[in-house]
C-alpha positions as CSV (number, residue, x, y, z in Angstrom):
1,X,11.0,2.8,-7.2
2,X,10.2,3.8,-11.0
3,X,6.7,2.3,-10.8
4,X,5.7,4.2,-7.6
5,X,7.2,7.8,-9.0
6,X,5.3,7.2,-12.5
7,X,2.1,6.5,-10.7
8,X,1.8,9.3,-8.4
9,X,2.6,11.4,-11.0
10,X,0.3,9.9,-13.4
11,X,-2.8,9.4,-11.0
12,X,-2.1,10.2,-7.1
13,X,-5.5,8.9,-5.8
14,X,-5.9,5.2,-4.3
15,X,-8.1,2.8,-4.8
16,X,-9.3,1.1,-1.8
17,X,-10.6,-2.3,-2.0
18,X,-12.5,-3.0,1.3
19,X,-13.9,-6.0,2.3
20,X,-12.9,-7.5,-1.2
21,X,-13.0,-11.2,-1.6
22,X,-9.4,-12.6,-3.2
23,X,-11.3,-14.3,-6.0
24,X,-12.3,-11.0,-7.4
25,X,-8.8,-9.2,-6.6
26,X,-7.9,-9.3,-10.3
27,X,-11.4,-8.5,-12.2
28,X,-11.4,-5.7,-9.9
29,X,-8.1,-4.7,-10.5
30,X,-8.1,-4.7,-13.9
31,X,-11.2,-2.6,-14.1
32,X,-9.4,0.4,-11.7
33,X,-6.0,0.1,-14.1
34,X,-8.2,0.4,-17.0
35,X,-10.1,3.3,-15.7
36,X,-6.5,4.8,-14.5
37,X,-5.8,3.7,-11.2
38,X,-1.8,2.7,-10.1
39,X,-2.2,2.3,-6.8
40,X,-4.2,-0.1,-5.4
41,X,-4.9,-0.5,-1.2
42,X,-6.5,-4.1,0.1
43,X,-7.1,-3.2,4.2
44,X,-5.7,-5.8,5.9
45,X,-9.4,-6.5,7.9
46,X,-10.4,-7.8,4.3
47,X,-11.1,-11.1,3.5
48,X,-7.4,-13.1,2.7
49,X,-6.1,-10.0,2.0
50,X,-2.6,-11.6,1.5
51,X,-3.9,-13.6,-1.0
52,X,-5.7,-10.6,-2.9
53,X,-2.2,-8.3,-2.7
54,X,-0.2,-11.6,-4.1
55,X,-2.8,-12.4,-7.5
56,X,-2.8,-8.7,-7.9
57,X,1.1,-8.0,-7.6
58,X,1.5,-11.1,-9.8
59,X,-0.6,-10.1,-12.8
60,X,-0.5,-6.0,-12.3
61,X,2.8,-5.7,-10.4
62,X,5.1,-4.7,-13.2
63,X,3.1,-1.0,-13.5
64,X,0.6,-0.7,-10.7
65,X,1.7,-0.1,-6.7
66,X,-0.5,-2.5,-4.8
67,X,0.0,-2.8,-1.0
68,X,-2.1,-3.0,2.2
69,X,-3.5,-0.8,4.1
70,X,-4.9,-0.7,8.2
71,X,-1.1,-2.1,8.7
72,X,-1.0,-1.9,12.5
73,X,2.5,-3.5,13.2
74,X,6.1,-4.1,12.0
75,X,5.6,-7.8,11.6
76,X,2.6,-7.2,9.4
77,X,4.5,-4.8,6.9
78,X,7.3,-8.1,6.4
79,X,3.7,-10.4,5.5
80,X,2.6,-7.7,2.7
81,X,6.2,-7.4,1.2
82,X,6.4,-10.7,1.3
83,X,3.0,-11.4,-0.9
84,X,4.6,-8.7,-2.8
85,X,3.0,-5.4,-1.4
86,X,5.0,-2.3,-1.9
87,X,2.0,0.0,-0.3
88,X,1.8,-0.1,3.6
89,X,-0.7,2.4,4.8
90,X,-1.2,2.9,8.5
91,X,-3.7,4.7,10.0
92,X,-1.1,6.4,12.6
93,X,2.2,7.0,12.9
94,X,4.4,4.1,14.3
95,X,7.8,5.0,13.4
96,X,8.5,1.1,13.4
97,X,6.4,0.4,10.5
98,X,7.5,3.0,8.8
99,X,11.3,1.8,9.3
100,X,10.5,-1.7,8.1
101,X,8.5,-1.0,5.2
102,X,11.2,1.4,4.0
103,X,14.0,-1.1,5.2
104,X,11.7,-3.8,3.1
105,X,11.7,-1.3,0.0
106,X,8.0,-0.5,0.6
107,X,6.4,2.9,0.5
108,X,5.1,4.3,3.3
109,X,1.9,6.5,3.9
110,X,1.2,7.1,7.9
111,X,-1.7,8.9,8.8
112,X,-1.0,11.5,10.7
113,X,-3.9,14.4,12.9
114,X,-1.3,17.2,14.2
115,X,1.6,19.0,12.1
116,X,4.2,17.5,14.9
117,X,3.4,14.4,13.4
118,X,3.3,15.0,9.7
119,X,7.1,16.2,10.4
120,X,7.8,13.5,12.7
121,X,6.7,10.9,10.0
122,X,8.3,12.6,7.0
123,X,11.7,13.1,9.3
124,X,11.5,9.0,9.7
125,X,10.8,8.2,5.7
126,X,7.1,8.2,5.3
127,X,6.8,8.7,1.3
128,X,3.4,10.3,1.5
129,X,0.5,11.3,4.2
C-alpha cells in the first residue's frame, strides 16, 4: 500500500483520537494532516468510532492511513475495513487479527511485551509493533 509506505516514511508517529466524538472526526483530522500527521488511530471504545474512521477515510483517505485501534477480535478488523480502515492496532498479539486484517489488505500493528512475541507477530505479517 503506496499511502501506508509514504506515511511512515514521511511521519511514523500516530495520532490517537480517544474518546473522539464522529462529528468532530474531520476538523480534527484535518488539523493533524495539516500539522503532518498520516496516520490516524480512532480506539474502538470511542464514541461511533465506525462512523469517525468512515468520514475521515472519505475525505482524507486518498493520502492519510486511518484505522482503529483497541481491535480485540477478527470480526472487528472486517467492521473497520469495511468503514474503510486500513490501520488495525491491537493491544496483543492474536495471530487471527493479524491474518484478517492482512487477508483484508489492512496493516497490522500488534502489541507485543516479550521478544518471542515481536518475532512471533512479525513471522505472522504484523507490518509494525
Amino acid at each position: 500500500m503506496k499511502v501506508w509506505n509514504d506515511a511512515i516514511a514521511d511521519n511514523p508517529l500516530i495520532a490517537i483520537l480517544r474518546g473522539l466524538a464522529a462529528e468532530a472526526a474531520i476538523d480534527v483530522t484535518g488539523v493533524l494532516v495539516e500539522a503532518g500527521f498520516r496516520i490516524i488511530e480512532v480506539p474502538l471504545n470511542s464514541p461511533n468510532p465506525l462512523v469517525s474512521i468512515s468520514k475521515i477515510a472519505d475525505r482524507f483517505g486518498d493520502r492519510i492511513v486511518v484505522g482503529a485501534g483497541t481491535v480485540l477480535s477478527a470480526d472487528k478488523v472486517e467492521a473497520v475495513v469495511d468503514a474503510g480502515g486500513k490501520l488495525i492496532v491491537a493491544p496483543n498479539m492474536k495471530p487471527e487479527i493479524g491474518e484478517r486484517a492482512i487477508k483484508l489488505g489492512g496493516k497490522w500493528c500488534p502489541g507485543v511485551f516479550s521478544p518471542t512475541e515481536a518475532f512471533d507477530a512479525l513471522d505472522h505479517g504484523a507490518s509494525v509493533l
